[in-house]
N, CA, C and O atoms as CSV, one atom per row, in Angstrom:
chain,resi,resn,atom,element,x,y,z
A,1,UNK,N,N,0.842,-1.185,0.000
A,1,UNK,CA,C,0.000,0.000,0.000
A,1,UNK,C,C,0.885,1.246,0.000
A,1,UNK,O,O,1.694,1.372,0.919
A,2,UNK,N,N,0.793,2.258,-1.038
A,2,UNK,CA,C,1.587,3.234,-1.014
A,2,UNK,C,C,0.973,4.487,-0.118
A,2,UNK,O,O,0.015,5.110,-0.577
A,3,UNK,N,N,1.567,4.865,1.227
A,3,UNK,CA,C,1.028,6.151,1.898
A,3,UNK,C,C,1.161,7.463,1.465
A,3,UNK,O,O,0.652,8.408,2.066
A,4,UNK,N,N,1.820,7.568,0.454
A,4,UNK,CA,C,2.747,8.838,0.349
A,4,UNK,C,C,1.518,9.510,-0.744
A,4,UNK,O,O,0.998,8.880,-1.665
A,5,UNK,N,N,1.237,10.872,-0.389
A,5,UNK,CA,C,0.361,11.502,-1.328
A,5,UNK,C,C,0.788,12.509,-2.270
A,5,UNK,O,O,1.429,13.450,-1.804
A,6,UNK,N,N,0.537,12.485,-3.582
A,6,UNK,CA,C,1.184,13.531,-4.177
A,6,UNK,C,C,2.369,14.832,-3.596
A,6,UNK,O,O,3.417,15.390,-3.921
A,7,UNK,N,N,1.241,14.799,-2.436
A,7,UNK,CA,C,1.556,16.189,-2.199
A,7,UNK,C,C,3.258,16.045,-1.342
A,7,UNK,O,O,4.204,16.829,-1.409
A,8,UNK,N,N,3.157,14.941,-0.693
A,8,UNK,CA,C,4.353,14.193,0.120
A,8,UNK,C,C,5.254,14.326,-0.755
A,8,UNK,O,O,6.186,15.131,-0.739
A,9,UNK,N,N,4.944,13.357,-1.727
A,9,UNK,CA,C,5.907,13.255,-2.864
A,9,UNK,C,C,6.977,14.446,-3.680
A,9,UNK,O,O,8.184,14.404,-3.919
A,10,UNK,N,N,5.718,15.694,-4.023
A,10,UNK,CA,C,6.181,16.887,-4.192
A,10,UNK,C,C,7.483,17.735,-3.071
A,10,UNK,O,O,8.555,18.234,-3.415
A,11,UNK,N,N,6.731,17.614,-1.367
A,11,UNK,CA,C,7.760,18.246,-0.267
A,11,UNK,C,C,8.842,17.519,-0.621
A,11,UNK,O,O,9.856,18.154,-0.915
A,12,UNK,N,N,8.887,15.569,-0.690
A,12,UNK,CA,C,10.541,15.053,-0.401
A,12,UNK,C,C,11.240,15.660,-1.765
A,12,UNK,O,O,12.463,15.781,-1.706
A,13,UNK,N,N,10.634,16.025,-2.899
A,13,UNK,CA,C,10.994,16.220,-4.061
A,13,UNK,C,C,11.787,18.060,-3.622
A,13,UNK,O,O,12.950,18.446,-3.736
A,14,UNK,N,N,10.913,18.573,-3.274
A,14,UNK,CA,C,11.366,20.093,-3.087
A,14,UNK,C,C,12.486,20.112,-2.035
A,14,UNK,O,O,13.343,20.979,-2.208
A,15,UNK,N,N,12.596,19.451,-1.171
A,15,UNK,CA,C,13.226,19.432,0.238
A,15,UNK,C,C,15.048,18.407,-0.722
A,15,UNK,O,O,16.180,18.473,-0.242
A,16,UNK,N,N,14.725,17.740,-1.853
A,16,UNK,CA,C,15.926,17.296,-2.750
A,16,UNK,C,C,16.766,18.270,-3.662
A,16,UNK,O,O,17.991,18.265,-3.782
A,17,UNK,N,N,15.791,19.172,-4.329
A,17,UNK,CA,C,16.334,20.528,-4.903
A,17,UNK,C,C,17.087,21.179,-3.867
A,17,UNK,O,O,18.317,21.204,-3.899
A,18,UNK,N,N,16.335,21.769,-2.845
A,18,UNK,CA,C,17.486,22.759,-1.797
A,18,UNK,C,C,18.179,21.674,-1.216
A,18,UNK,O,O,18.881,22.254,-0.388
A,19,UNK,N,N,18.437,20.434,-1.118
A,19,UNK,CA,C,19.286,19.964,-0.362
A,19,UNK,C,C,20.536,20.433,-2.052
A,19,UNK,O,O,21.580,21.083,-2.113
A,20,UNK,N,N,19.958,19.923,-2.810
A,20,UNK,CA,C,21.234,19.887,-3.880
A,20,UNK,C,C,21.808,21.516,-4.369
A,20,UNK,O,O,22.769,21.834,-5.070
A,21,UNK,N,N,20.771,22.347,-3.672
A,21,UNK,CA,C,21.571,24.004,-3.926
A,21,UNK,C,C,22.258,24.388,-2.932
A,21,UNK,O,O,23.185,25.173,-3.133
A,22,UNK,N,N,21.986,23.957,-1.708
A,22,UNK,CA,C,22.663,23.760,-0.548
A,22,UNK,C,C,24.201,23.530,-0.706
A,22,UNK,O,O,25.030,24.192,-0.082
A,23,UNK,N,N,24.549,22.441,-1.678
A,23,UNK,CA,C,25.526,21.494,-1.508
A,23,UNK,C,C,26.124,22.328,-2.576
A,23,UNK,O,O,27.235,22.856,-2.590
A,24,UNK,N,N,25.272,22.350,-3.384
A,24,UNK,CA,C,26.289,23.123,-4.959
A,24,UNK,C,C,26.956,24.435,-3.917
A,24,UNK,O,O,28.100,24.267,-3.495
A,25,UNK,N,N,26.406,25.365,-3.638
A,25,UNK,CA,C,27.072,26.279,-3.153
A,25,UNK,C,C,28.218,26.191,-1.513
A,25,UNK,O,O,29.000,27.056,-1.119
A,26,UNK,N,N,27.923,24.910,-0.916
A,26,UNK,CA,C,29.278,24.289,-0.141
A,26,UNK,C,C,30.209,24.433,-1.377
A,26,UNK,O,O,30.931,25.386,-1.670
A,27,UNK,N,N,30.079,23.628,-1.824
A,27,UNK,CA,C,31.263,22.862,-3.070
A,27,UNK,C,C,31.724,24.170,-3.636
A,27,UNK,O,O,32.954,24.162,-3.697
A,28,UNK,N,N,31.150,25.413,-4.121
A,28,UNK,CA,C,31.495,26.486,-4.855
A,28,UNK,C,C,32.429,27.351,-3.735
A,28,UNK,O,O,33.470,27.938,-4.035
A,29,UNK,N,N,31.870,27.306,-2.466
A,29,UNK,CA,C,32.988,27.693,-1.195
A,29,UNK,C,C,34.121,27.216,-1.155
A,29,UNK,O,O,35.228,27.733,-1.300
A,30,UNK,N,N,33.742,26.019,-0.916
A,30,UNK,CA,C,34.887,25.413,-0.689
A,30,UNK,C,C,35.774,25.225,-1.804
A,30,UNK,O,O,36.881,24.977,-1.326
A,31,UNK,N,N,35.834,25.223,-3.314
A,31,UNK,CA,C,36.275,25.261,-4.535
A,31,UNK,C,C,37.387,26.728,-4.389
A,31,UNK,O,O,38.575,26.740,-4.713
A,32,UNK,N,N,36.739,27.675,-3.918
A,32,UNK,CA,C,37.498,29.376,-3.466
A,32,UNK,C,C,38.507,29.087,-3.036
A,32,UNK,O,O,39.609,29.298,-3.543
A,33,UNK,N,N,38.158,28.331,-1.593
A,33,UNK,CA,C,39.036,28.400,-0.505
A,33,UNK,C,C,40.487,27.322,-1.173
A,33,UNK,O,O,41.688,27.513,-0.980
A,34,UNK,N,N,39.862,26.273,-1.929
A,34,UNK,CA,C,40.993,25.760,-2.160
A,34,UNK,C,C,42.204,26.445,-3.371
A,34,UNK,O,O,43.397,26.206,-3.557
A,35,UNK,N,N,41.378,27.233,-3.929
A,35,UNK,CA,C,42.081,27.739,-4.805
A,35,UNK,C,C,43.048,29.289,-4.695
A,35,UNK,O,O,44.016,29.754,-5.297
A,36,UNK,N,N,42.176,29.717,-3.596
A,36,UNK,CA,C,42.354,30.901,-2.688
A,36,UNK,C,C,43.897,30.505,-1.501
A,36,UNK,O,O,44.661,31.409,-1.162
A,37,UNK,N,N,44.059,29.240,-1.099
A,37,UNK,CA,C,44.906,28.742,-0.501
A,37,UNK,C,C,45.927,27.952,-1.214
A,37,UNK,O,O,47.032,27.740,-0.715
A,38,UNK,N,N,45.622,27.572,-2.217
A,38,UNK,CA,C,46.691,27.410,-3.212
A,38,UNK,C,C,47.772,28.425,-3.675
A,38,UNK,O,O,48.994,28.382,-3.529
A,39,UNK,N,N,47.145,29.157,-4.149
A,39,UNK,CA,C,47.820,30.941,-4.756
A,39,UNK,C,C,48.314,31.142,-3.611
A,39,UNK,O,O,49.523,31.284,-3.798
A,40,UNK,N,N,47.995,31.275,-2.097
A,40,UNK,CA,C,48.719,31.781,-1.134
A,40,UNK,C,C,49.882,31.534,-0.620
A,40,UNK,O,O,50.778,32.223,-0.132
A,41,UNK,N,N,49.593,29.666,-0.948
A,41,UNK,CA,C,50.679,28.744,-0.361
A,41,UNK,C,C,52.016,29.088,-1.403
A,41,UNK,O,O,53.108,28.544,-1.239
A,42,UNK,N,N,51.754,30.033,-2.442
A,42,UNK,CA,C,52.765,29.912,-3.532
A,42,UNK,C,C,53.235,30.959,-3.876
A,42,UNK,O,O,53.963,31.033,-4.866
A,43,UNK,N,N,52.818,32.336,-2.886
A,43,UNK,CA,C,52.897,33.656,-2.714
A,43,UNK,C,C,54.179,33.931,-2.067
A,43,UNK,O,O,54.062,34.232,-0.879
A,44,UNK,N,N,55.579,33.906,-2.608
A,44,UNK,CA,C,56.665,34.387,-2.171
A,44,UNK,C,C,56.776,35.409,-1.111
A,44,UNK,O,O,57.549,35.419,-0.153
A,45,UNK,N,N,55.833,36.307,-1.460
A,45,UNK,CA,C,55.749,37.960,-0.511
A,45,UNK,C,C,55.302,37.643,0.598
A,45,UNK,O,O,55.843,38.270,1.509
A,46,UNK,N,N,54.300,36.709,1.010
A,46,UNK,CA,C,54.033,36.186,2.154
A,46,UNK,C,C,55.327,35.642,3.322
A,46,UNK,O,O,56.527,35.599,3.048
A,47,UNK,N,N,54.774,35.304,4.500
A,47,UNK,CA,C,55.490,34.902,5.497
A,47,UNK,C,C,55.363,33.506,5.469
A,47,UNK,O,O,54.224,33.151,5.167
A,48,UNK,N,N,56.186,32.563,5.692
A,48,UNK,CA,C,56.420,31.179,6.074
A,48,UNK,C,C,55.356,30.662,6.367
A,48,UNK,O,O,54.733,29.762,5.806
A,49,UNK,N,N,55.035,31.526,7.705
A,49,UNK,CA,C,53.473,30.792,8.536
A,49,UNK,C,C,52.097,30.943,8.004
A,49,UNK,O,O,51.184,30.207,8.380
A,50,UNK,N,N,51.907,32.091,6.948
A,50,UNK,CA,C,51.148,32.509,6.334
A,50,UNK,C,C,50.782,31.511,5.224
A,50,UNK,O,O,49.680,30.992,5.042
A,51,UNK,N,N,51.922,31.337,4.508
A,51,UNK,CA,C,51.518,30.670,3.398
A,51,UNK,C,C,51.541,29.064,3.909
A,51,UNK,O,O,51.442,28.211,3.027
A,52,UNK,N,N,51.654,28.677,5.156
A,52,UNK,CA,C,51.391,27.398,5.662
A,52,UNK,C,C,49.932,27.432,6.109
A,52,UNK,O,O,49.396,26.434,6.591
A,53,UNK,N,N,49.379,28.445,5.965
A,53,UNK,CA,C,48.358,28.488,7.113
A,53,UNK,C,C,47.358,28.204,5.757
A,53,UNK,O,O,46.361,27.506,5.941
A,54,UNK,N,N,47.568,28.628,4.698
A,54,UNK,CA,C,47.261,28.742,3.773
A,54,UNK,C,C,47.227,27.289,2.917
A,54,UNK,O,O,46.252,26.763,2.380
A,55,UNK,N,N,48.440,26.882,2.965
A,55,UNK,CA,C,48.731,25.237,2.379
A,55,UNK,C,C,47.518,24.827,2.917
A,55,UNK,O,O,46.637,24.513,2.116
A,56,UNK,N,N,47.154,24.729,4.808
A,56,UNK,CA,C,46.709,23.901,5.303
A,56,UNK,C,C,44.813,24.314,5.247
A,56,UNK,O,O,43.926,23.767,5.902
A,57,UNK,N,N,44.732,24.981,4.646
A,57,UNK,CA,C,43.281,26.208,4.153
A,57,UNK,C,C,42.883,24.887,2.629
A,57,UNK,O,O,41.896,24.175,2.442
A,58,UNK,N,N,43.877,25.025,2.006
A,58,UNK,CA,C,43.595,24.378,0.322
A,58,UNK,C,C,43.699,22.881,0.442
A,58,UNK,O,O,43.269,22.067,-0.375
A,59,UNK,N,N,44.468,22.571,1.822
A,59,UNK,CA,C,44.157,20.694,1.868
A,59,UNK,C,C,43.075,20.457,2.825
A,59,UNK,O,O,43.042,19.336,3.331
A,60,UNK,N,N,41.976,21.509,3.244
A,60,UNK,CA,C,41.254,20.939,4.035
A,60,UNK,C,C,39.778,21.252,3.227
A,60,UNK,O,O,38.784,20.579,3.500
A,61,UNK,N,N,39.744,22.160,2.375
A,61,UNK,CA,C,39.094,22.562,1.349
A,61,UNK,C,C,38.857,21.320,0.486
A,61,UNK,O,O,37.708,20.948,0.245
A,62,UNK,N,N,39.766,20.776,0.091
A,62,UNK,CA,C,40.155,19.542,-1.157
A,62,UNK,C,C,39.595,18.591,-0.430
A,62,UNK,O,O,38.817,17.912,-1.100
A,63,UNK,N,N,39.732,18.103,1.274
A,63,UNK,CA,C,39.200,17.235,2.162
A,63,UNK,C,C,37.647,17.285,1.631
A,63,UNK,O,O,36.944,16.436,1.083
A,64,UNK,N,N,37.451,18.422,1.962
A,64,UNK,CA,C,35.881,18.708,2.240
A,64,UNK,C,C,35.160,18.199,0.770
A,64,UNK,O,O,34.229,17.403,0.887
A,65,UNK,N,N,35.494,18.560,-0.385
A,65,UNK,CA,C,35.502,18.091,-1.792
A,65,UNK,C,C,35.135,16.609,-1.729
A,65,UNK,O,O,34.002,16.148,-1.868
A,66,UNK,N,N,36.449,15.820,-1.461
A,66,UNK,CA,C,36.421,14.939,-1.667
A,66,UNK,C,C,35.475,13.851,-0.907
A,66,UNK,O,O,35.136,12.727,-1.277
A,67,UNK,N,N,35.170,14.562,0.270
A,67,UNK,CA,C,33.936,14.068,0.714
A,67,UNK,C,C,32.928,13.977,0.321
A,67,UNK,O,O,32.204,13.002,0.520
A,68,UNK,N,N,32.514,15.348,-0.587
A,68,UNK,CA,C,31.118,15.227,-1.038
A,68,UNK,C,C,31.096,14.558,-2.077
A,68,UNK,O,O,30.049,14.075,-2.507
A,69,UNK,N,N,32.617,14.368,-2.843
A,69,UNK,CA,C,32.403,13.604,-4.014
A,69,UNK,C,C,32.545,12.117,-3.928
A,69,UNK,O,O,32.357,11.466,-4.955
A,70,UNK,N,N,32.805,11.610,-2.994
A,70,UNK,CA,C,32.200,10.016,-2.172
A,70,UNK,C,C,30.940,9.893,-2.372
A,70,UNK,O,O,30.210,9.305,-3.171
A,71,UNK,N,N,30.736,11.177,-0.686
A,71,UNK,CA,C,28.954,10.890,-0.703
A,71,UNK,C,C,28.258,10.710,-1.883
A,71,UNK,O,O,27.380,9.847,-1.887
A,72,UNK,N,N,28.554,11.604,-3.282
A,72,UNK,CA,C,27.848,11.947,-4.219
A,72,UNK,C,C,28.068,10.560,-4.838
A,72,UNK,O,O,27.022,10.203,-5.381
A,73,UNK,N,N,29.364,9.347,-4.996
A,73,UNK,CA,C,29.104,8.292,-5.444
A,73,UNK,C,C,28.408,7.067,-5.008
A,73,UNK,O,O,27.944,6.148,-5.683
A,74,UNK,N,N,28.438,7.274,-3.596
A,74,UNK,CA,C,27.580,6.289,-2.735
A,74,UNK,C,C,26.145,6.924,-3.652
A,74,UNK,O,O,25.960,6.064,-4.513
A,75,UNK,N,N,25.346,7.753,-3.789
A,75,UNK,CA,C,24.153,8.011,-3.839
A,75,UNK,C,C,24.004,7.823,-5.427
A,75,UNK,O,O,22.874,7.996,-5.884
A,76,UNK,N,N,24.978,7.505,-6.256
A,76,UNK,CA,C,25.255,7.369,-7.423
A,76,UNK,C,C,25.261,8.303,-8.522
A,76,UNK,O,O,24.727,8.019,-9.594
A,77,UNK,N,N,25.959,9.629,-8.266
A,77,UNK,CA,C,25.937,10.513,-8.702
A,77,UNK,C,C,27.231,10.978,-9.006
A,77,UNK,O,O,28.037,10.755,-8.103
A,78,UNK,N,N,27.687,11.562,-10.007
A,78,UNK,CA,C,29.324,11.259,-10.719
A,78,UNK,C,C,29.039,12.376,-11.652
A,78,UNK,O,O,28.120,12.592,-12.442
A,79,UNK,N,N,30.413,13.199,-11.223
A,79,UNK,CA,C,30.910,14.521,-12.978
A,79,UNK,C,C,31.001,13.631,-14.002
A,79,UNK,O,O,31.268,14.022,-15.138
């Protein structure tokens, strides 16, 4: 017996869109930061600790990435 009424169907459907604009715009953050911490880590004019702080900005960025792009294959979803 199916419970779910159109209208159900429609919320889990709408509540899937903002989960996936949600996520697009993580991923577009976090895409900055890694690229934003890349350039830094490679910024001569900078200080030692700076552009480490920075290294460690663009590998936690890339972390965060690569997480969603797991999750996104567990759920079967692939660039």
């Amino acid at each position: 017996m199916n419970d779910i009424t159109p209208l159900d169907e429609a919320v889990f459907k709408a509540y899937g869109v903002a989960l996936g604009l949600a996520t697009m715009a993580m991923v577009r953050e976090e895409i900055v930061k890694s690229i934003e911490g890349q350039l830094g880590s490679q910024d001569r004019t900078l200080t030692s600790e700076v552009r480490a702080e920075a290294l460690q900005t663009a590998q936690e960025a890339n972390n965060a990435l690569s997480l969603v792009a797991s999750a996104q294959a567990v759920c079967g979803i692939s660039a």
